[in-house]
N, C-alpha and C positions, 0 to 999 in steps of 0.2 A: 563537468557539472553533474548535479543528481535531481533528485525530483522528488518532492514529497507528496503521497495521496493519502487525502486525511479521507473519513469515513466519519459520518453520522449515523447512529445507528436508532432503528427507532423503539419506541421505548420497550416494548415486550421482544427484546434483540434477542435470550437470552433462551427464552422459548419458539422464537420463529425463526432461528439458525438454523436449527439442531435437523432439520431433512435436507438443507442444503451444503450444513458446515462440511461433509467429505468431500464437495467438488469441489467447494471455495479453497480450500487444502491444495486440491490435485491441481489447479490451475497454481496458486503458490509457487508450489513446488517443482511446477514445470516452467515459469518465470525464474526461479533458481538457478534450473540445471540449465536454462537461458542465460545468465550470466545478464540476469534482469534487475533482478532481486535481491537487495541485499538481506532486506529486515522486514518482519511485519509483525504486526501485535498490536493487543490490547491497548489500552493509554486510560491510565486513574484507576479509582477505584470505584464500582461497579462501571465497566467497562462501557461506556455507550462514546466513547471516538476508538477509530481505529488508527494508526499511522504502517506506512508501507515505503522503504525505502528504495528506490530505484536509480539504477548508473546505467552506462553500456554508451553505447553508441546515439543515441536518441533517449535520454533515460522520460523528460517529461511524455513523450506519441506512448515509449511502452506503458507509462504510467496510464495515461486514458486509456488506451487500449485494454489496459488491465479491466479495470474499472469497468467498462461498458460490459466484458462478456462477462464478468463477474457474478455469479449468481445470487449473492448477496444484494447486487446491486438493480438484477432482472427483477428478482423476486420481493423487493422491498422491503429485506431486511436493513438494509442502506439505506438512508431518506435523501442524504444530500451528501457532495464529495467534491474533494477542491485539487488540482493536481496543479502545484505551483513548480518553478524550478531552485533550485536551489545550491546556491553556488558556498559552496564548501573549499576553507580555507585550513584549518587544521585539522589536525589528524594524520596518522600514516596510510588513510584511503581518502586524503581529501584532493577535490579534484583538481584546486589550484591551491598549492600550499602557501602559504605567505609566513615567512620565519622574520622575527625581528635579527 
């Protein structure tokens, strides 16, 4: 299974990141090298949802987990955040494949 964590961002996201966006990064990136992490980024245009893809072994707990120490999410760059699970069927990283 995986785990999606959406992100609402609130409306001046774009100027009230920008002293947190290097940690929000370094935790990222250390969910990565976690083999937590698949994906994370923007979503639309002028960016105000986030999406974050997460797998491993528990992927929805690291997904809250994420979220909570998240600075974006301390500091109320984030307004609201949904971390559902999400069961993945194709693809060559899905996590239950189903081929006709």
């Amino acid at each position: 299974m995986h785990a999606v964590l959406e992100y609402t961002y609130a409306d001046n996201y774009l100027e009230s990141r920008e002293q947190y966006r290097a940690d929000h990064l370094k935790a990222g990136w250390k969910a990565v090298e976690r083999g937590e992490l698949l994906l994370g980024g923007a979503v639309g245009e002028d960016p105000f949802k986030g999406l974050l893809i997460f797998t491993g072994g528990n992927p929805l707990q690291a997904a809250k987990a994420f979220a909570a120490a998240d600075p974006y999410v301390i500091n109320g760059v984030v307004t609201s955040w949904t971390a559902n699970p999400w069961t993945t069927v194709l693809g060559n990283g899905a996590a239950s494949p189903v081929r006709p």
